[in-house]
Each structure stands twice: as structure tokens, then as C-alpha cells.
C-alpha positions as CSV (number, residue, x, y, z in Angstrom):
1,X,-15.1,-20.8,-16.1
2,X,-17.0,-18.8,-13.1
3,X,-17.2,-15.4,-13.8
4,X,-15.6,-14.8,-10.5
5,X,-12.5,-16.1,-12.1
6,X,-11.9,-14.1,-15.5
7,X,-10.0,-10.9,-15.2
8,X,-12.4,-9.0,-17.9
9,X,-15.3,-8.9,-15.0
10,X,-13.0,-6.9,-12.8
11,X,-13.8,-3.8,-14.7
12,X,-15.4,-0.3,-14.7
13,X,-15.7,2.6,-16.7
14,X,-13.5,5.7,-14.8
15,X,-13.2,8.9,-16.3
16,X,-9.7,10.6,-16.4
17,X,-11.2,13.4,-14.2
18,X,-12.2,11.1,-11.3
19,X,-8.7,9.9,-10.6
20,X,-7.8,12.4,-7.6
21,X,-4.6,14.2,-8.5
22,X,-4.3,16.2,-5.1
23,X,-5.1,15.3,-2.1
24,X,-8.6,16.8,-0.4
25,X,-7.5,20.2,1.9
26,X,-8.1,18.4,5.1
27,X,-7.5,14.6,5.7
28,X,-10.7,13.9,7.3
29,X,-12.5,16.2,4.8
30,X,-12.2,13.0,2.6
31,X,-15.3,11.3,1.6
32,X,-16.6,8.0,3.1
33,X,-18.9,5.5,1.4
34,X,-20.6,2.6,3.5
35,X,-21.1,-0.9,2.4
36,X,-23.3,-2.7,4.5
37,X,-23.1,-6.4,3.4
38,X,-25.7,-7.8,5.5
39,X,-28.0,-5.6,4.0
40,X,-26.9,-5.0,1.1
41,X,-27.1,-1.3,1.4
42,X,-24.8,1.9,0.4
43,X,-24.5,5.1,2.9
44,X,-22.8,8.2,1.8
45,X,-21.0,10.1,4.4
46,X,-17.8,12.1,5.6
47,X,-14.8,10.5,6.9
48,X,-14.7,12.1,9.7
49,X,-18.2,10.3,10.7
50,X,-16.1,7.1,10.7
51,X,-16.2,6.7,14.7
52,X,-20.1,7.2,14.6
53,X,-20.2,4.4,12.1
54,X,-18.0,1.3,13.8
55,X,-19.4,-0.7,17.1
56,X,-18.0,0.8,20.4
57,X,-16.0,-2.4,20.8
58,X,-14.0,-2.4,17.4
59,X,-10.6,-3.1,17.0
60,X,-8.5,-0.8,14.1
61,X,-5.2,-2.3,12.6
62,X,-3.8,0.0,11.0
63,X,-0.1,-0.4,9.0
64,X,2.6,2.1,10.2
65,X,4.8,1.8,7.6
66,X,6.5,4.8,6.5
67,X,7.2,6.1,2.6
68,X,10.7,7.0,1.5
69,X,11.3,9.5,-0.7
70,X,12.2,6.3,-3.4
71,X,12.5,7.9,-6.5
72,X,15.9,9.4,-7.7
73,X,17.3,11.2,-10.6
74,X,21.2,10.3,-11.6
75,X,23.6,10.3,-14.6
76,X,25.2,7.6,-16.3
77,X,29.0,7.4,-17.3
78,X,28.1,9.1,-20.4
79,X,25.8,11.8,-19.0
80,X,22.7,10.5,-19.9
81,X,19.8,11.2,-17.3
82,X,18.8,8.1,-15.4
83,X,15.6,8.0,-13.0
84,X,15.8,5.1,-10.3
85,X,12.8,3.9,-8.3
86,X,13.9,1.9,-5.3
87,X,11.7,-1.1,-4.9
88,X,13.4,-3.2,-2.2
89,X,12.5,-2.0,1.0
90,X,15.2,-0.8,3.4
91,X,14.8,-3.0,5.9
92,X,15.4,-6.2,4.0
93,X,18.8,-4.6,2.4
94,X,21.8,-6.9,3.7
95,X,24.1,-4.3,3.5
96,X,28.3,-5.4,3.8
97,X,30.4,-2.5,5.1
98,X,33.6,-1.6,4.1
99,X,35.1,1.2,6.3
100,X,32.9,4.4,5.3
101,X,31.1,2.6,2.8
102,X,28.3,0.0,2.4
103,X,27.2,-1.8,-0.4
104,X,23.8,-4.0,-1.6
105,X,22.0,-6.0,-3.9
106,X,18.8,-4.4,-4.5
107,X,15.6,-4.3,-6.8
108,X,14.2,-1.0,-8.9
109,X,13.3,0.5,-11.7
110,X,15.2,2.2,-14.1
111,X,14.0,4.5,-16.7
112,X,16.3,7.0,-19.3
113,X,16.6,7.5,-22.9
114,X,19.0,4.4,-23.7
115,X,18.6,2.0,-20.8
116,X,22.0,1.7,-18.8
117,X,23.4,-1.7,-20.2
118,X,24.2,-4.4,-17.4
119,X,27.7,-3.5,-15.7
120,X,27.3,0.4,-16.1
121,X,27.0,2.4,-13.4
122,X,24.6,5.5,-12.4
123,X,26.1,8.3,-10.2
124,X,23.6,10.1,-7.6
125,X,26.2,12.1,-6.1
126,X,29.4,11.7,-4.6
127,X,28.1,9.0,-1.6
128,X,25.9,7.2,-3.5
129,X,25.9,5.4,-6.9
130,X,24.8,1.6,-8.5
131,X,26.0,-0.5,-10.6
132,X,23.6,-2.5,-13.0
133,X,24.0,-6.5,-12.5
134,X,20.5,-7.9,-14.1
135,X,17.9,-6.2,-16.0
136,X,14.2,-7.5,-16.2
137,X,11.4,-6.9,-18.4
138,X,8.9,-3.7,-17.9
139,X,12.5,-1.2,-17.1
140,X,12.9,-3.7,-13.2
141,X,16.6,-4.5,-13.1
142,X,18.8,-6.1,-10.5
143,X,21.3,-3.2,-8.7
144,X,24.4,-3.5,-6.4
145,X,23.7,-0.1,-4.7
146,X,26.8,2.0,-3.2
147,X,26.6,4.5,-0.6
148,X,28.3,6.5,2.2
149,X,26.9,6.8,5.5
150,X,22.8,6.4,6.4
151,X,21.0,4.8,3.2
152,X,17.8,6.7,4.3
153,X,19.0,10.2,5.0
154,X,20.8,9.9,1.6
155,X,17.3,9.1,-0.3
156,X,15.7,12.1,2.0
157,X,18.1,14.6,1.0
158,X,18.4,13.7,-3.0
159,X,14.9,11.5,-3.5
160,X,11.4,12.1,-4.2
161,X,8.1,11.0,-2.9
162,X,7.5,7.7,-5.4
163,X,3.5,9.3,-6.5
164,X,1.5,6.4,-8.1
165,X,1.4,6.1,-12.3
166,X,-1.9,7.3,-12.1
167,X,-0.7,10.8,-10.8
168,X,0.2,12.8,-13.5
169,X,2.6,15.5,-11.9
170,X,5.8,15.7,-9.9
171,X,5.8,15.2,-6.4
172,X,5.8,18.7,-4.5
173,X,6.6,19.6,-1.2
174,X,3.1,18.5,0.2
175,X,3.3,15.6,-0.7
176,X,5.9,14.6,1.4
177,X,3.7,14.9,4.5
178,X,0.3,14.4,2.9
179,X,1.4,10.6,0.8
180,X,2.2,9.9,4.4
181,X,0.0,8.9,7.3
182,X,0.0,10.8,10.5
183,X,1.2,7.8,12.3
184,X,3.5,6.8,10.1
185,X,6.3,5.3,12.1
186,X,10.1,6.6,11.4
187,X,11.5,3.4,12.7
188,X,9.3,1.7,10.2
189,X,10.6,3.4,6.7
190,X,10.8,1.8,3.9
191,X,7.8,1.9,2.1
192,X,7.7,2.7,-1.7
193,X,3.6,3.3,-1.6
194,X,1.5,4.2,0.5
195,X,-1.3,2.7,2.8
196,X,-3.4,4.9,1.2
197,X,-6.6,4.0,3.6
198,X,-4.5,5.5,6.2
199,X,-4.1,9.4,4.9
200,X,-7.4,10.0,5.7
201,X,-7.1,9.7,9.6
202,X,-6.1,13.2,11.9
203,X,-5.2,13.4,15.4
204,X,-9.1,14.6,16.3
205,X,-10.5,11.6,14.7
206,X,-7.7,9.2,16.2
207,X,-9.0,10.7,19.6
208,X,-13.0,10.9,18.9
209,X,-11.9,6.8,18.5
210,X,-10.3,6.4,21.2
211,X,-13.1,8.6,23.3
212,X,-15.8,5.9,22.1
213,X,-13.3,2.8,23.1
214,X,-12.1,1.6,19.9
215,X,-9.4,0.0,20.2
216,X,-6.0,0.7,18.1
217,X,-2.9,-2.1,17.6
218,X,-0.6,-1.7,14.3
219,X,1.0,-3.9,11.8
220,X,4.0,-3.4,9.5
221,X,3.6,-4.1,5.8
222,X,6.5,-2.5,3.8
223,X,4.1,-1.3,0.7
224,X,5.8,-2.4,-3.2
225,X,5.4,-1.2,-6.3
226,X,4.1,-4.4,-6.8
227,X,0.3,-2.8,-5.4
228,X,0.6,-0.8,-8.3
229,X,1.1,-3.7,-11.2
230,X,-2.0,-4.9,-12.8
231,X,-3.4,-8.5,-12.9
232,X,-2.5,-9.7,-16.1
233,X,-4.0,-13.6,-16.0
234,X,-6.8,-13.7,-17.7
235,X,-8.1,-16.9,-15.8
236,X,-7.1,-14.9,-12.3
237,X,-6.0,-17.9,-10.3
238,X,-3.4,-18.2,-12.8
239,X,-1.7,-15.0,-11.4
240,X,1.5,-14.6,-8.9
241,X,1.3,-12.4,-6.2
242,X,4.6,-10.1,-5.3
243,X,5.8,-10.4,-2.3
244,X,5.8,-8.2,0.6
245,X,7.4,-8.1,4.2
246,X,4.9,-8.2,7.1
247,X,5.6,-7.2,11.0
248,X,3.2,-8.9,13.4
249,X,4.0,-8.0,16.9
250,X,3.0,-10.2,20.1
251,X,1.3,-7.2,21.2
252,X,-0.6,-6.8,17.9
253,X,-1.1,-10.4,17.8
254,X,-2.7,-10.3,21.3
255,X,-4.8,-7.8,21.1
256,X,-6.7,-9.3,17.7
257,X,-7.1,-12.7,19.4
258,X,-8.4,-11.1,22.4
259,X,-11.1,-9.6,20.4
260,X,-11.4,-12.7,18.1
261,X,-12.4,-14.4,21.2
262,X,-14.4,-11.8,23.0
263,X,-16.4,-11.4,19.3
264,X,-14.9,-8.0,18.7
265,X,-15.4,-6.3,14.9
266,X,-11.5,-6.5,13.7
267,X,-11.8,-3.9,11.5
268,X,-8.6,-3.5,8.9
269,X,-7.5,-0.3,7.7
270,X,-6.1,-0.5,4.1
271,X,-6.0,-3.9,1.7
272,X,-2.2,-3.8,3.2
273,X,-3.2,-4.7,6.5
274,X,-5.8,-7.0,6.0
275,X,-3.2,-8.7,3.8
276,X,-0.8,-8.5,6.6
277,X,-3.2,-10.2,9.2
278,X,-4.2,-12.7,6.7
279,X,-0.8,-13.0,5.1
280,X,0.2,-13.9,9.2
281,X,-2.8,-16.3,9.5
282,X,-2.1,-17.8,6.7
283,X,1.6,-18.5,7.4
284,X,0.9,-19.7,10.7
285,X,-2.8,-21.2,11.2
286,X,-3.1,-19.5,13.7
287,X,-3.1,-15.4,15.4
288,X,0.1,-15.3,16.9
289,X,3.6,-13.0,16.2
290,X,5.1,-12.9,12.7
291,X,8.0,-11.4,10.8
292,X,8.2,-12.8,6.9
293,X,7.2,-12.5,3.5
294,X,3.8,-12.8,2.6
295,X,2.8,-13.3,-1.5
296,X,-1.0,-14.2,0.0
297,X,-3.4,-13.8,-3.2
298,X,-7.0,-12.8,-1.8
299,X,-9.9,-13.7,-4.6
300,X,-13.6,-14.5,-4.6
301,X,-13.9,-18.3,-2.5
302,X,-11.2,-17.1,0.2
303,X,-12.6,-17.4,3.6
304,X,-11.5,-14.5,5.9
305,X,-10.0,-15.3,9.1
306,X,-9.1,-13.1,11.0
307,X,-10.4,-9.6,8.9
308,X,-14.1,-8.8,9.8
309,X,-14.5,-5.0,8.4
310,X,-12.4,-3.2,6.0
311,X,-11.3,0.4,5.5
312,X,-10.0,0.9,2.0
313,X,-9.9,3.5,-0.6
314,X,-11.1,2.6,-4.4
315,X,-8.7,0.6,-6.3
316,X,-7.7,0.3,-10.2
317,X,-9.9,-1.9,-12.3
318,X,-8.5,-5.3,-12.7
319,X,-6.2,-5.2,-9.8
320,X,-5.9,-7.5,-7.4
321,X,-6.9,-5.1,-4.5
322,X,-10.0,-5.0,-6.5
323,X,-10.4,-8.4,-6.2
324,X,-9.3,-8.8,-3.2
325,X,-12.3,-6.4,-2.0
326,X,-14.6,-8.5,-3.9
327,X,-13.8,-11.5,-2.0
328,X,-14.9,-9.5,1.0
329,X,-17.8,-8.0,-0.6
330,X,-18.8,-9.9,-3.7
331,X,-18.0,-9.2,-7.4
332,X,-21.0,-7.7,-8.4
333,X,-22.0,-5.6,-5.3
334,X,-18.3,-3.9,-4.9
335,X,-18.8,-2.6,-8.5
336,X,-22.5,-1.9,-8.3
337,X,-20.9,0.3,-5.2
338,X,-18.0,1.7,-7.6
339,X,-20.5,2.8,-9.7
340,X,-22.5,4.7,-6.9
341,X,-19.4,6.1,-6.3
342,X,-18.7,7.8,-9.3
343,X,-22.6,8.6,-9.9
344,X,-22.1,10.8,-6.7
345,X,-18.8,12.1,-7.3
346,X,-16.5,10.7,-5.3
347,X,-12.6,10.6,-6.0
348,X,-10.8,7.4,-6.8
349,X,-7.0,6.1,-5.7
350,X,-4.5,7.4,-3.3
351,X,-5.7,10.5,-3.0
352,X,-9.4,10.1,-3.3
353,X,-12.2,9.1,-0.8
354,X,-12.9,6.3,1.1
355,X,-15.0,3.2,1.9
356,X,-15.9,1.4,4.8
357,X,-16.9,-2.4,4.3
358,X,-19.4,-3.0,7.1
């Protein structure tokens, strides 16, 4: 078997300490590592150096999904403490209404001393309860979620922000802005994750971009907690994507061919929307508008087309965003960089530092 292909070369050694538990004071204060593929180099800058760093001509795509505050505490019939992660995001709930109320099938997670048995029901208040109808391995069950009034402002008055595994604290009141990019779009909630690439960008660095004429568009990927779930083929074409819902716009769609054609740099910020560009391309054969479900699996052998540059942050070892990045990159020189990374002390995951693939 090529060693591109077995999970086990997907790895690195990461100390505890280097998993970013906070985010940095100031967005842009972030770190920002450069991997230059044609020459096989590594840069070490700031992030806020990132409009110095990109050709005049560049397209960003950035994804403007928005994160719900997903995670929820209730109490079963008996009293017993239930914590529910919604993982189906709000836009693809088909609601049916019934005067005051509305009710839907849903995916999450569910986590409490005894595990609510299938038929139970979990109270989060007097507008908004489920009922279990399926349960799943690793705590995922199948809900039929009952609520009164707006689904959304119920999870933003009783919910948390859903923090990754790897974050070892509750979520806090900065975290609702900060796990949340600036241009985070309230139309386009639903998230359960973050585009983490994304946190590092202000308003003064949106602007020093546009200043130099890099162009902006946006996509919509509603981020899972499937981002989060580690590979666990060891052969890794024998491994199933999740699924995720991706908005293409015609405007979006326009404005990538146009520099396609014109040979522009489309630059992706975040693995979530280069997977939503290829995810579209892939669906379609072609650049053009798209609205669906994308389970696209990017590995070592794929052939980008439509992604020329990527803005990322450093991903989990053995996770497919890790692989994805090596099928940009290259196996061994993405973890060559990783370790450069952490010989120079840079932060890792949703909260850490950066990396631009040049």
C-alpha cells in the first residue's frame, strides 16, 4: 500500500500545551506560517501581514456561515441531567407547524449519566423539548425536536457556544463573539463549528485587502461536528466522508470563473471552503451556482480544480482536514511544516495560528 494511503502516516507528536485553549487578544495578532510549494520553503510571519503576502489580483472565498449556540443542558422525566449538541443544521430542519408550535426530526448528540432510552423525552424549558426516536453509536441519536416560536432565538437564549473536544473548559461569554467570524452572516446560522481560518480576519485587514484589490466573494458551508470526528480507516480510501450543506451563489460562482479565466490566484479561506468550491465542482463539472450536500473526500492523488491557495489553521493528526491539506501540499512537506510549527511555537486548532499555502 502507498504510504499516502495508510492512516498511521498522518501523524505528529503535539504536546497538550500547544492546543490553544483561548483565543490570541487580538484576531490579527494570530500567527501566520507560509508554505511556499514551488519552492519548497517555510516563512514565519503575522497575520496581519497576510495582504502583503497574496498577489494584487487574488480572489478570497471565505465561508459566512454563522455558529449557533448548539449545545444545551435539559432534564429528563426523571430529573436526570441531559446535555444535547444539535448537529443538524437549521436550515435543513423541515419543520411541520401546528398552531404555536413546530416540530422536527433532527440529528445530535446526547450525553447524561444513564442515556435517555428511545421514546423518552428531555425538557429544555417550557417551549422547547425532544423526544428520543433512534439512538446511534458514539452518544449520536435520532430526535423529533419540539419548540414554540423561533428555533434559533430559543437556542440563543438557553444554548451554548458548541467549543471543540480539544477545549477543555466551558464556553464563556467571549466566546460567543470570538468562535465567530467578523463576517459571519445572521441569515446564514446554523453552524455547529466554526470556520476556524476565518477568526483571524478584522475589519482593518478586510480593508488593507481590499486597498490592494483583492478581491472578496463568499460561500456557505453549514460546519458539522462531523469536522471534528477522526479518520478511523486505516487504509484511508476506505473512509466515508459526512456530509455537509454547501451555498454557491451565481455571484460567487461568477466571480471564481472570472478569475479562473483571467488566471487569478483563488485563494480559499478555511478547509470548509475549499471543500465547498470543490464539493460544487465536483457536483457539477463545472464553476457554476449550487445548493446541495457535499460528502467530497479530499486525499493525496486529488487534482484541485478550482482551489489554487489555501488559508487554514493546523488540523488534528489523522483527520481528514489533515489529509486533505496534504493533497494540496504533500504528505511529508505539510508535516515537515507542522513540525516547524511547533519548533517555533506556534498554537494549534481553532484557536491557534495560521497558515497560508502559497
Amino acid at each position: 500500500m502507498h504510504p499516502d494511503h495508510q492512516l498511521k502516516n498522518y501523524t505528529y507528536e503535539l504536546p497538550e500545551d500547544r492546543i490553544a485553549q483561548t483565543p490570541s487578544p487580538n484576531r490579527q495578532q494570530s500567527r501566520l506560517m507560509l508554505v511556499d510549494r514551488a519552492r519548497q520553503q517555510i516563512g514565519l510571519y503575522g497575520f496581519a501581514d497576510l495582504p502583503d503576502l497574496l498577489p494584487e489580483n487574488a480572489l478570497l472565498v471565505a465561508n459566512n456561515s454563522k455558529v449557533i449556540p448548539a449545545r444545551i443542558f435539559g432534564t429528563k422525566n426523571t430529573g436526570g441531567r441531559v446535555e444535547f449538541l444539535l448537529l443538524t443544521p437549521l436550515p435543513l430542519l423541515k419543520a411541520t407547524i401546528q398552531g404555536d408550535w413546530s416540530e422536527s426530526e433532527a440529528w445530535g448528540l446526547l450525553r447524561a449519566s444513564k442515556a435517555p432510552k428511545v421514546g423518552s423525552r428531555v425538557s429544555f424549558g417550557p417551549d422547547f423539548s425532544l423526544e428520543v426516536l433512534e439512538r446511534m453509536e458514539f452518544g449520536r441519536c435520532k430526535v423529533l425536536l419540539n419548540w414554540k416560536g423561533n428555533l434559533l432565538r430559543l437556542m440563543e437564549s438557553l444554548g451554548s457556544m458548541p467549543l471543540p473536544p480539544y477545549i477543555h473548559r466551558a464556553a464563556e461569554n467571549e466566546d460567543v463573539s470570538r468562535y465567530q467570524t467578523v463576517y459571519a452572516r445572521d441569515d446564514k446560522a446554523g453552524s455547529v463549528a466554526a470556520p476556524t481560518a476565518g477568526l483571524h480576519f478584522t475589519p482593518e485587514v478586510r480593508q488593507r485587502l481590499a486597498d490592494k484589490g483583492i478581491e472578496w466573494a463568499e460561500v456557505t458551508l453549514y460546519v458539522g461536528y462531523g469536522t471534528f470526528s477522526p479518520v478511523r480507516a486505516a487504509d484511508i480510501r476506505d473512509h466515508v466522508m459526512h456530509e455537509e450543506y454547501v451555498e454557491v451563489s451565481a455571484e460567487t460562482a461568477h466571480a471564481v470563473r472570472q478569475a479562473k479565466t483571467q488566471g487569478r490566484p483563488v485563494v480559499a479561506v478555511g478547509t470548509t471552503s475549499a471543500r465547498s468550491l470543490e464539493g460544487m465542482y465536483k457536483e457539477l463539472g463545472k464553476i457554476s451556482e449550487f445548493k446541495g450536500m457535499t460528502d467530497i473526500f479530499i486525499s493525496p492523488g486529488y487534482t484541485f480544480n478550482v482551489v489554487d491557495k489555501l488559508l487554514t489553521n493546523f488540523h488534528l493528526p489523522e483527520s481528514s482536514l489533515l489529509i486533505m491539506v496534504s493533497a494540496l501540499v504533500g504528505r511529508e512537506f505539510i508535516l515537515h511544516a507542522y513540525r516547524e510549527a511547533l519548533r517555533n511555537g506556534f498554537r494549534f486548532f481553532s484557536y491557534g495560528d495560521a497558515m497560508l499555502i502559497s
